[in-house]
Backbone atoms as SQL, in Angstrom:
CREATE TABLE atoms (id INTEGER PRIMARY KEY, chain TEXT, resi INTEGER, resn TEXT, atom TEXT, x REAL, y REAL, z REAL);
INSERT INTO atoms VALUES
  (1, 'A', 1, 'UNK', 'N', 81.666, 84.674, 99.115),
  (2, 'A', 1, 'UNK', 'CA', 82.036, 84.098, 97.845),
  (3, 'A', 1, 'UNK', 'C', 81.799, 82.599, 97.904),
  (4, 'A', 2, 'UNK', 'N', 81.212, 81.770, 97.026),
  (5, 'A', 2, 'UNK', 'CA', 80.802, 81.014, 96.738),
  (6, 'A', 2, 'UNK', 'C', 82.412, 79.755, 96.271),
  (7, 'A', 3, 'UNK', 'N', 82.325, 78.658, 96.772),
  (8, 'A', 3, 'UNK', 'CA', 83.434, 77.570, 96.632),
  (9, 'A', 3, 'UNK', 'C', 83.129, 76.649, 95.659),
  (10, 'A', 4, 'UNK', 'N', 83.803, 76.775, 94.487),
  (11, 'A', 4, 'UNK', 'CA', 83.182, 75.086, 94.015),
  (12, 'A', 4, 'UNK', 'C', 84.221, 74.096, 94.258),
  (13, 'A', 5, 'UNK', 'N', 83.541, 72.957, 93.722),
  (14, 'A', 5, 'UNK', 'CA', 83.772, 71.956, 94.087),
  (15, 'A', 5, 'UNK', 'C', 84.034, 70.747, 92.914),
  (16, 'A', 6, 'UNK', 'N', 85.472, 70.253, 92.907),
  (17, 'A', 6, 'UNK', 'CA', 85.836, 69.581, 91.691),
  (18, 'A', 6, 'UNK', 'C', 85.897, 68.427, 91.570),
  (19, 'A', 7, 'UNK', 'N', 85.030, 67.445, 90.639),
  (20, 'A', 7, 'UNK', 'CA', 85.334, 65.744, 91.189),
  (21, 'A', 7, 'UNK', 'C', 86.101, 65.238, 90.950),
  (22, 'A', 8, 'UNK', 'N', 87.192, 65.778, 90.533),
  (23, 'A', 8, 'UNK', 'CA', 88.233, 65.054, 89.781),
  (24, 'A', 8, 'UNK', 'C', 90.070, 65.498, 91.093),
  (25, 'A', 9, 'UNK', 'N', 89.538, 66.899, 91.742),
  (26, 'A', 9, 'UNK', 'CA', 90.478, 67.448, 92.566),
  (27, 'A', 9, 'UNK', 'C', 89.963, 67.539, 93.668),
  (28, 'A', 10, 'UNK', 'N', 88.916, 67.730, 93.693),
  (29, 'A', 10, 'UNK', 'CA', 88.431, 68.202, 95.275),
  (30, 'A', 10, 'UNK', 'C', 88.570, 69.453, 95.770),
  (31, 'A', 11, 'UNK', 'N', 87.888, 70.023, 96.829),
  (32, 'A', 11, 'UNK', 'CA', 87.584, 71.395, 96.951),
  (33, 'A', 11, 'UNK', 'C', 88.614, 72.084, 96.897),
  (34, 'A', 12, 'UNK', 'N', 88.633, 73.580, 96.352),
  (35, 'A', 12, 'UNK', 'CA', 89.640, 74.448, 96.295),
  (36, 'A', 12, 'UNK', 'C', 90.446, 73.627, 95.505),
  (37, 'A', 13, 'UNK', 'N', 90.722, 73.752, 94.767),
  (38, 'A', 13, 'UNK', 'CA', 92.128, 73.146, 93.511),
  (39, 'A', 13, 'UNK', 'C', 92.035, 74.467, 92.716),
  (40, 'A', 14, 'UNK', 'N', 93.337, 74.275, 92.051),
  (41, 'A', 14, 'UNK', 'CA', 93.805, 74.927, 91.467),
  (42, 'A', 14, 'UNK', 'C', 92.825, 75.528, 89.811),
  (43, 'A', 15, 'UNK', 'N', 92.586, 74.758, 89.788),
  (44, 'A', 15, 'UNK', 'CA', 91.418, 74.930, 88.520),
  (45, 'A', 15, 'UNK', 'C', 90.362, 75.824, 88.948),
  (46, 'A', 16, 'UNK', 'N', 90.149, 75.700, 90.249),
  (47, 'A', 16, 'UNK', 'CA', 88.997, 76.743, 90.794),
  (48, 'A', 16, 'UNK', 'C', 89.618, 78.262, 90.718),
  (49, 'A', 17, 'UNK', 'N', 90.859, 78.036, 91.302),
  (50, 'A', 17, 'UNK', 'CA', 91.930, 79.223, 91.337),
  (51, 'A', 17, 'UNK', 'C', 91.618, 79.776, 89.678),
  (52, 'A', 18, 'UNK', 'N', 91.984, 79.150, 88.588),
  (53, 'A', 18, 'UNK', 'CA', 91.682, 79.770, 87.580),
  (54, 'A', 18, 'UNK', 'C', 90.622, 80.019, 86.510),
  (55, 'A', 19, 'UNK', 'N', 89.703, 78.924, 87.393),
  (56, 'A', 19, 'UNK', 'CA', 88.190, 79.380, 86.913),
  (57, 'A', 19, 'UNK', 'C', 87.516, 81.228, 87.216),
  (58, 'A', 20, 'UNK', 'N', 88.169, 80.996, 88.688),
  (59, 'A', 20, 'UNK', 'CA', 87.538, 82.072, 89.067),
  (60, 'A', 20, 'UNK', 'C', 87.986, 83.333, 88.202),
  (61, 'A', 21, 'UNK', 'N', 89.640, 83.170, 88.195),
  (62, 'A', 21, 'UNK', 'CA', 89.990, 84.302, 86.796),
  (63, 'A', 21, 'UNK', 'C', 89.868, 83.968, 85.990),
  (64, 'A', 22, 'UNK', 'N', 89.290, 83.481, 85.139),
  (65, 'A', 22, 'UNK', 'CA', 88.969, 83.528, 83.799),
  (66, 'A', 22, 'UNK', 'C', 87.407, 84.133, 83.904),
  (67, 'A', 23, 'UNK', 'N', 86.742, 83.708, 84.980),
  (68, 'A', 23, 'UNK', 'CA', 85.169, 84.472, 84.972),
  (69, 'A', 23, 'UNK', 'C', 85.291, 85.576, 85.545),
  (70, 'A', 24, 'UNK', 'N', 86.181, 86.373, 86.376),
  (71, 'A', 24, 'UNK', 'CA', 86.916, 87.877, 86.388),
  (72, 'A', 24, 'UNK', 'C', 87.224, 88.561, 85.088),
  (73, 'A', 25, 'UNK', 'N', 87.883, 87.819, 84.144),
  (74, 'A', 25, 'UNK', 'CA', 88.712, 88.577, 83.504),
  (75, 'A', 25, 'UNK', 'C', 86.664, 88.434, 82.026),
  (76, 'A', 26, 'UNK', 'N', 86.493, 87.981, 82.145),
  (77, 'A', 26, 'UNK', 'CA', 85.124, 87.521, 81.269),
  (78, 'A', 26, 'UNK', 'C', 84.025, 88.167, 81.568),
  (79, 'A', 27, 'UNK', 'N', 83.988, 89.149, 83.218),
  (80, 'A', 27, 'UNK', 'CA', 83.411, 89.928, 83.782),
  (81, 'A', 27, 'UNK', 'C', 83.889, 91.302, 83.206),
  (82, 'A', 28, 'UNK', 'N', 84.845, 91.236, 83.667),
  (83, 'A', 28, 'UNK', 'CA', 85.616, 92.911, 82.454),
  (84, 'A', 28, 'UNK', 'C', 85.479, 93.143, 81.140),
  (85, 'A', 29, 'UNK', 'N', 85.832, 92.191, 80.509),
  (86, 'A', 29, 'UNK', 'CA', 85.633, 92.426, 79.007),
  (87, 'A', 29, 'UNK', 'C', 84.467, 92.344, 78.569),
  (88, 'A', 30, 'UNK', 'N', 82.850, 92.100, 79.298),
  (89, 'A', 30, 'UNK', 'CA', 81.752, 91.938, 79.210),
  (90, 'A', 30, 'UNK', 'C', 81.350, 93.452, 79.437),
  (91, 'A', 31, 'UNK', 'N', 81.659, 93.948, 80.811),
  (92, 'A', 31, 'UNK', 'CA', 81.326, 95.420, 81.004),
  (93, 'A', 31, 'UNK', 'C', 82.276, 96.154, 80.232),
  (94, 'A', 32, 'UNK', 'N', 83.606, 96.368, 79.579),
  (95, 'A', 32, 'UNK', 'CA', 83.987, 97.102, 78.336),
  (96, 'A', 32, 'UNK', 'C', 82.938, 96.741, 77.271),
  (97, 'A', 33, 'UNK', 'N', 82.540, 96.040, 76.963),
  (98, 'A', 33, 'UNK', 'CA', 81.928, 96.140, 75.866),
  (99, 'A', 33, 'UNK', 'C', 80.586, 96.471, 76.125),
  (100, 'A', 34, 'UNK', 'N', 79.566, 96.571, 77.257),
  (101, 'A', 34, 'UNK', 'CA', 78.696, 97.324, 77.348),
  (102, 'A', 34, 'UNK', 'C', 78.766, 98.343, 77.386),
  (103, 'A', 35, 'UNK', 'N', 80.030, 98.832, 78.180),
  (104, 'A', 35, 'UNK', 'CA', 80.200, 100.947, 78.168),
  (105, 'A', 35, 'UNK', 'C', 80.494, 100.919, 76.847),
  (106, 'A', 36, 'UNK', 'N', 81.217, 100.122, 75.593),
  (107, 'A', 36, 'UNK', 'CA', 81.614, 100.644, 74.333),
  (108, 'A', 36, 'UNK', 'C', 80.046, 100.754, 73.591),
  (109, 'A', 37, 'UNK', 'N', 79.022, 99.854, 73.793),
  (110, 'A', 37, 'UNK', 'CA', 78.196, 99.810, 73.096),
  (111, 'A', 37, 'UNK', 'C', 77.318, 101.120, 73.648),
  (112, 'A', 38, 'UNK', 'N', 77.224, 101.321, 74.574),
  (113, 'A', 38, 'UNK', 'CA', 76.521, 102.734, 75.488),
  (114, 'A', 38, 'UNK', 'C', 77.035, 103.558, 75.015),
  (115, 'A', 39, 'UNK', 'N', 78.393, 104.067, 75.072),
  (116, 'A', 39, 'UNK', 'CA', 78.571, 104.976, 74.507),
  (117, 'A', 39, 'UNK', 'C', 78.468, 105.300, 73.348),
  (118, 'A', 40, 'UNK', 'N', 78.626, 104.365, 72.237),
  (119, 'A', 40, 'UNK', 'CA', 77.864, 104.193, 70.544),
  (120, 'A', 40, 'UNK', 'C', 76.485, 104.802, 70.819),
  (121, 'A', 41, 'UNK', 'N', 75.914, 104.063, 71.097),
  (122, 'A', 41, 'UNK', 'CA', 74.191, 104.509, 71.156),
  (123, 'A', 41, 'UNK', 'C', 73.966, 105.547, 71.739),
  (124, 'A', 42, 'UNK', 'N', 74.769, 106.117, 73.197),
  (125, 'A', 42, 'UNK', 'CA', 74.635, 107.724, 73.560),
  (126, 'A', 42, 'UNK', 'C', 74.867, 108.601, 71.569),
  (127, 'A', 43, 'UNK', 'N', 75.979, 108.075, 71.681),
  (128, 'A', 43, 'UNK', 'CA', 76.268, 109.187, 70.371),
  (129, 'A', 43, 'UNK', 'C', 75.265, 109.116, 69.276),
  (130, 'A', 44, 'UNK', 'N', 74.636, 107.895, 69.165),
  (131, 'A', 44, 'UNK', 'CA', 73.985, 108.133, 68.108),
  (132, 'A', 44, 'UNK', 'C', 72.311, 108.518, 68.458),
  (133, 'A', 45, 'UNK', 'N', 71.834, 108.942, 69.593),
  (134, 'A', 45, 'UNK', 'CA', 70.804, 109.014, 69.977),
  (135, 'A', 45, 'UNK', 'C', 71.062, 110.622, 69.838),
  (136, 'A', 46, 'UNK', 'N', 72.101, 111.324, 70.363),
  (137, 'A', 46, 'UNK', 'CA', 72.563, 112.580, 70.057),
  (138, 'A', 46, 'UNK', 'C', 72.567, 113.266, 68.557),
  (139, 'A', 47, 'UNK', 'N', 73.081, 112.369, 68.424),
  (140, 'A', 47, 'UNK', 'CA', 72.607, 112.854, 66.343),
  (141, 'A', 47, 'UNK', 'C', 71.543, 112.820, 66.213),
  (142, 'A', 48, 'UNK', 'N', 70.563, 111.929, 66.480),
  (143, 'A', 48, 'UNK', 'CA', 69.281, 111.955, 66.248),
  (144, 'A', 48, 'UNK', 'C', 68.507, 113.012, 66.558),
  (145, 'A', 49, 'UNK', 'N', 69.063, 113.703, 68.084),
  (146, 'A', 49, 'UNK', 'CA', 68.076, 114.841, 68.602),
  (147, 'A', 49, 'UNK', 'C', 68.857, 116.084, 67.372),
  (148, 'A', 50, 'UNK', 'N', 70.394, 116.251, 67.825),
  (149, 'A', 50, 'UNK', 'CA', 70.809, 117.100, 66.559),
  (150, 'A', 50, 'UNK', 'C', 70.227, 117.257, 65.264),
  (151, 'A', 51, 'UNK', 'N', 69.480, 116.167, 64.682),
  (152, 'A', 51, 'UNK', 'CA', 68.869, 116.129, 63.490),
  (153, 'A', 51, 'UNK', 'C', 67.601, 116.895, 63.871),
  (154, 'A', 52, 'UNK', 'N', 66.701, 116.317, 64.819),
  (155, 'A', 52, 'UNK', 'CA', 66.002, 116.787, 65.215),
  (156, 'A', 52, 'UNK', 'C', 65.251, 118.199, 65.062),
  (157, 'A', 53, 'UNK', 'N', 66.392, 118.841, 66.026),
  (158, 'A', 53, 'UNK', 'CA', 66.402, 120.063, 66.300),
  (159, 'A', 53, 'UNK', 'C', 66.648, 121.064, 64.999),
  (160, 'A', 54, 'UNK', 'N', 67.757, 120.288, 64.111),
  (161, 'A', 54, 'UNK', 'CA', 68.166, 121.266, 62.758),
  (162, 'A', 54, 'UNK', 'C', 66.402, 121.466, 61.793),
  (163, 'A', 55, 'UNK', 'N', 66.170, 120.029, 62.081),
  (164, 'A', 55, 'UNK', 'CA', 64.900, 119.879, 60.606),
  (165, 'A', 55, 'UNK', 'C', 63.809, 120.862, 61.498),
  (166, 'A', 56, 'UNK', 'N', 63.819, 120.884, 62.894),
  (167, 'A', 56, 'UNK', 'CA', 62.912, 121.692, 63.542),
  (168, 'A', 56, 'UNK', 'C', 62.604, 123.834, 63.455),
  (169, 'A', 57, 'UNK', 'N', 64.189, 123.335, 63.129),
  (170, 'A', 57, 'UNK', 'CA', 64.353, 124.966, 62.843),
  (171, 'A', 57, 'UNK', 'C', 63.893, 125.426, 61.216),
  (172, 'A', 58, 'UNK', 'N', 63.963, 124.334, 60.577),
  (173, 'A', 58, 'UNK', 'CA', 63.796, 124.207, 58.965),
  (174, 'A', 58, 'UNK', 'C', 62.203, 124.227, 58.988),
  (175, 'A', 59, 'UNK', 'N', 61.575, 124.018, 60.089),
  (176, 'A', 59, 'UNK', 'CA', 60.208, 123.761, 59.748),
  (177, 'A', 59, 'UNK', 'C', 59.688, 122.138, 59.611),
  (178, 'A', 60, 'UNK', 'N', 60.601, 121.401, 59.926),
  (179, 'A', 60, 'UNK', 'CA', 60.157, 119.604, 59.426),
  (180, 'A', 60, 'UNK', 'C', 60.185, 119.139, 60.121),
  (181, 'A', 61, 'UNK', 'N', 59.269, 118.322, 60.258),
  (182, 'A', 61, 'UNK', 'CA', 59.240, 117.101, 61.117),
  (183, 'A', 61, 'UNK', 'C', 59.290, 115.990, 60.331),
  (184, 'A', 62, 'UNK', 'N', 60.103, 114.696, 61.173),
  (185, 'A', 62, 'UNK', 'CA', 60.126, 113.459, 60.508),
  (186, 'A', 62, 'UNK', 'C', 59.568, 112.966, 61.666),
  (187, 'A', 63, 'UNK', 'N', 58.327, 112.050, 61.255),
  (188, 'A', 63, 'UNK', 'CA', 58.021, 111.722, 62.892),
  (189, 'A', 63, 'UNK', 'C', 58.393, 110.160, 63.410),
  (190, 'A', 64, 'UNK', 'N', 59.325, 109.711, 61.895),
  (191, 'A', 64, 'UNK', 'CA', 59.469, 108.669, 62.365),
  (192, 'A', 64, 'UNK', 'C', 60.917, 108.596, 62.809),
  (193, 'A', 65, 'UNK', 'N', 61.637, 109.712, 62.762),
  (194, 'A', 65, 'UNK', 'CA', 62.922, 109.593, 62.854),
  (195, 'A', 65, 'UNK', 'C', 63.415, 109.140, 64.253),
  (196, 'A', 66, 'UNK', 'N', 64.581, 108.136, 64.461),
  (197, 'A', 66, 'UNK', 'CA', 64.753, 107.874, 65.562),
  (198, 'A', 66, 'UNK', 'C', 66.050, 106.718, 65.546),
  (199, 'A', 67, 'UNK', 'N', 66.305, 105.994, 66.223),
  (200, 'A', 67, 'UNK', 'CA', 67.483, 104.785, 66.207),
  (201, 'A', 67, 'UNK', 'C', 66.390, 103.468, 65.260),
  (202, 'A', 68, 'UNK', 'N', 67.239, 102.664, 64.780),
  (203, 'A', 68, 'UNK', 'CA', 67.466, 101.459, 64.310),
  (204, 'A', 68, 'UNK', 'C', 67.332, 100.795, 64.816),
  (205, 'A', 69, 'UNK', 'N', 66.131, 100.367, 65.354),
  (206, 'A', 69, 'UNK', 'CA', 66.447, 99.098, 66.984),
  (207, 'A', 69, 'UNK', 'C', 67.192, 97.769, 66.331),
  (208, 'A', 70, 'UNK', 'N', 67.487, 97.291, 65.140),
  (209, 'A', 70, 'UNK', 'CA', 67.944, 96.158, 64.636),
  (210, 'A', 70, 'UNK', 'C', 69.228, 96.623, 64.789),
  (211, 'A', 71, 'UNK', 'N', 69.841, 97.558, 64.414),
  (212, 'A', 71, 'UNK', 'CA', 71.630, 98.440, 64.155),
  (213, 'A', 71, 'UNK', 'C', 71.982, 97.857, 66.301),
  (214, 'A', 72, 'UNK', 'N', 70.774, 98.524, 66.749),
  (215, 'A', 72, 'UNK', 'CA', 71.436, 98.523, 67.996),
  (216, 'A', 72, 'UNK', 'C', 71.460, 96.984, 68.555),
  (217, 'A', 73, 'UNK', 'N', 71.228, 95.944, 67.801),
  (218, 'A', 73, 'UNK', 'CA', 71.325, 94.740, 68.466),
  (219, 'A', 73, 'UNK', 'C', 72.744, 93.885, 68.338),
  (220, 'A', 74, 'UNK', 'N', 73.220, 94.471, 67.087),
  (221, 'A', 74, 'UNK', 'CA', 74.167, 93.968, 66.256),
  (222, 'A', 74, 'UNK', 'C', 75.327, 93.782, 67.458),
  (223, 'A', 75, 'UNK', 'N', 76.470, 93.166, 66.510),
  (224, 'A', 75, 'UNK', 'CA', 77.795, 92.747, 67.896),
  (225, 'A', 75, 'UNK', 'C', 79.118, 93.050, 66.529),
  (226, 'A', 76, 'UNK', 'N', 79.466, 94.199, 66.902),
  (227, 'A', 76, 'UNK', 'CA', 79.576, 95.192, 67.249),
  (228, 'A', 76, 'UNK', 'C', 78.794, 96.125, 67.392),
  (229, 'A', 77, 'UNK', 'N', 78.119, 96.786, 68.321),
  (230, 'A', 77, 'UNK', 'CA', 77.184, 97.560, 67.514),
  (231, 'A', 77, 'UNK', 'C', 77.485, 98.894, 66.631),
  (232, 'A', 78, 'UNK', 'N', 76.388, 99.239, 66.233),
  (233, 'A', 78, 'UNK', 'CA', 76.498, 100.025, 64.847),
  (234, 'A', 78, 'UNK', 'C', 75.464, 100.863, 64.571),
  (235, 'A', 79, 'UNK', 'N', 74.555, 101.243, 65.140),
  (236, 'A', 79, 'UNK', 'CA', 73.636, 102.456, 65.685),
  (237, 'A', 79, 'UNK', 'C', 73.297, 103.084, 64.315),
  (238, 'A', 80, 'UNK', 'N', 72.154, 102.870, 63.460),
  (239, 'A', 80, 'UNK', 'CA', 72.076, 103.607, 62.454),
  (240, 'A', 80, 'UNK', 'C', 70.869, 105.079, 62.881),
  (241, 'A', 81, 'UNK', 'N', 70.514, 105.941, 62.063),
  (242, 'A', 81, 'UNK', 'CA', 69.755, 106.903, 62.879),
  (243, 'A', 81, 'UNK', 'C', 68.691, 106.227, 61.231),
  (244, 'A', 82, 'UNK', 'N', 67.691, 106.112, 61.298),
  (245, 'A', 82, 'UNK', 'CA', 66.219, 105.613, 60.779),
  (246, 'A', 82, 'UNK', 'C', 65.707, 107.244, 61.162),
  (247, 'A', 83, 'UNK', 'N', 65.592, 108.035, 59.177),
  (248, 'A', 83, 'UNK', 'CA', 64.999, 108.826, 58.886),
  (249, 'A', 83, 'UNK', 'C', 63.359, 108.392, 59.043),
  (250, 'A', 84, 'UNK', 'N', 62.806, 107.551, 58.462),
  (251, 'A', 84, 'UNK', 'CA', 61.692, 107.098, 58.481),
  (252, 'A', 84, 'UNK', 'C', 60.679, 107.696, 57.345),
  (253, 'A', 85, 'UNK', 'N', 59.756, 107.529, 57.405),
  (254, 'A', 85, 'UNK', 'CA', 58.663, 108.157, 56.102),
  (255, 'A', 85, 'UNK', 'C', 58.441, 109.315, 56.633),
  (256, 'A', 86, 'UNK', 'N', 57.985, 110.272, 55.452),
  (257, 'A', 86, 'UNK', 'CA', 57.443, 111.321, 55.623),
  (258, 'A', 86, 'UNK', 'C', 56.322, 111.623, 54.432),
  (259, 'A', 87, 'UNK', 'N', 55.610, 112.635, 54.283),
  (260, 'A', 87, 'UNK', 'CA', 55.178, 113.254, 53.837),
  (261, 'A', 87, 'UNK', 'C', 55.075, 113.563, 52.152),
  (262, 'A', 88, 'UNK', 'N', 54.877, 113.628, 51.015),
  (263, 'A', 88, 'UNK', 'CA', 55.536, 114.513, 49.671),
  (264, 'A', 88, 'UNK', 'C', 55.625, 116.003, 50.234),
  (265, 'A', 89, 'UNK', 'N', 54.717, 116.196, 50.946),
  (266, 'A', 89, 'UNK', 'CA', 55.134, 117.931, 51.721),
  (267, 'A', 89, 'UNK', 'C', 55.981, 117.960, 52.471),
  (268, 'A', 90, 'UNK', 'N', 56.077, 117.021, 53.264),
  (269, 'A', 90, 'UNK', 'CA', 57.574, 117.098, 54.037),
  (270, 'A', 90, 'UNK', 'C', 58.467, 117.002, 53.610),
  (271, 'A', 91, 'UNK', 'N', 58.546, 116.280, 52.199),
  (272, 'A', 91, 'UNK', 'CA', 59.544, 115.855, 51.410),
  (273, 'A', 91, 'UNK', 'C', 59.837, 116.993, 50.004),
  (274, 'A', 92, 'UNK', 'N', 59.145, 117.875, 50.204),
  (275, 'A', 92, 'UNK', 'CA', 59.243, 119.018, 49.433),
  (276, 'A', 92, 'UNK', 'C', 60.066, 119.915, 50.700),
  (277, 'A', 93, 'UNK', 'N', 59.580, 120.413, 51.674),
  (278, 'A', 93, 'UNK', 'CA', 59.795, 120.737, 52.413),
  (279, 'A', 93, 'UNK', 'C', 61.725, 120.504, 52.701),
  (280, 'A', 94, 'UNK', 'N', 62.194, 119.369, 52.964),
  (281, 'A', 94, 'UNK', 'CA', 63.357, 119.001, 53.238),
  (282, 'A', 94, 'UNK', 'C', 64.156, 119.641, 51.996),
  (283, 'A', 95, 'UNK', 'N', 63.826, 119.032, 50.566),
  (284, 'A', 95, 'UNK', 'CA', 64.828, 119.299, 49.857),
  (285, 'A', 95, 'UNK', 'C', 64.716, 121.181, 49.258),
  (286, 'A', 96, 'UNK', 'N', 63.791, 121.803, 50.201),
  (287, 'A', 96, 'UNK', 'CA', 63.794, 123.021, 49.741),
  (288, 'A', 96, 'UNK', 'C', 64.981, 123.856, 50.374),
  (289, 'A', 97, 'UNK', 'N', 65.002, 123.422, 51.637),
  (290, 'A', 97, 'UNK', 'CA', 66.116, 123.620, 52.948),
  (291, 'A', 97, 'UNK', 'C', 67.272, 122.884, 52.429),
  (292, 'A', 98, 'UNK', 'N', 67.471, 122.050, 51.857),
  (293, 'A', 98, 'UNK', 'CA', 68.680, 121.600, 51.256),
  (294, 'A', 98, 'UNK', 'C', 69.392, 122.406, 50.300),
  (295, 'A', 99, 'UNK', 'N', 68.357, 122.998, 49.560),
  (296, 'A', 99, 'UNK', 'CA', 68.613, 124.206, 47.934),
  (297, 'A', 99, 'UNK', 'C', 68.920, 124.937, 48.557),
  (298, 'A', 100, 'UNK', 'N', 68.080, 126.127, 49.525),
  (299, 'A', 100, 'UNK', 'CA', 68.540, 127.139, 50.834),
  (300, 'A', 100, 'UNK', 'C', 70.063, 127.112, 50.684),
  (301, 'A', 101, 'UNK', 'N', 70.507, 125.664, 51.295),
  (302, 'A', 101, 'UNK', 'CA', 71.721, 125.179, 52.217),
  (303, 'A', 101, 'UNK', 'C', 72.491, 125.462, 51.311),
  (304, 'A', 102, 'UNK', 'N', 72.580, 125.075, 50.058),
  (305, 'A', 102, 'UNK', 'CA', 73.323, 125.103, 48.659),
  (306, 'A', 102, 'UNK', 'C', 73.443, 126.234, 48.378),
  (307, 'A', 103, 'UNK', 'N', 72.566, 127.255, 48.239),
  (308, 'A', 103, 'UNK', 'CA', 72.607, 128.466, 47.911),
  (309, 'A', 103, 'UNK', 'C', 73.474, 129.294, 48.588),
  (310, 'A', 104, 'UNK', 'N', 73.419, 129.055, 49.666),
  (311, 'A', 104, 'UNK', 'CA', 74.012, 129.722, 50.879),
  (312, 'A', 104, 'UNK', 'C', 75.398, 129.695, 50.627),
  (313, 'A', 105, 'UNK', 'N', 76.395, 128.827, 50.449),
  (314, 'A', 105, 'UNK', 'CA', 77.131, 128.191, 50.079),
  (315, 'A', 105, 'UNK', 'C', 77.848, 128.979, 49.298),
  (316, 'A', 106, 'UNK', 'N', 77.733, 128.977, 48.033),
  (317, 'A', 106, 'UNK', 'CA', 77.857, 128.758, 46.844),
  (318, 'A', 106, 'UNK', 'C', 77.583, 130.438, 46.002);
């Protein structure tokens, strides 16, 4: 471990004593908030394949579908899932499986 050195106290003072915890405690709340943001983006990368997989069974592909790389920069983050463009056939396609869905229903 590394010593600093204070010009005003001189080595080891007390200020070092609480430098060092405050860059401990600034170390923790840095890695909580990377596992909080990881785990956001796990979940929302999961929806994405979930989407995936549903429109796959429907017959659709979105090929642009995927994360938000701007959502995931944000502070808090906020993970949006980016449908992306498709098709007018794909887009016939989707809302036909939507009517399906309704029908089904109803």
């Amino acid at each position: 471990m590394y010593q600093r050195v204070c010009r005003f106290y001189g080595p080891a003072s007390t200020l070092d004593v609480e430098s060092e915890e405050m860059d401990s405690e600034r170390n923790a709340l840095v890695k909580e908030h990377h596992m909080r943001r990881s785990s956001e983006t796990e979940e929302a990368r999961e929806a994405v394949r979930e989407l995936r997989d549903a429109l796959g069974r429907a017959g659709i592909t979105l090929p642009s579908l995927g994360l938000d790389v701007v959502s995931l920069a944000a502070d808090p983050p906020r993970p949006l899932v980016e449908l992306g463009c498709c098709t007018a056939a794909t887009a016939r396609l989707l809302a036909a499986a939507l009517v399906r869905k309704e029908g089904g229903r109803g």
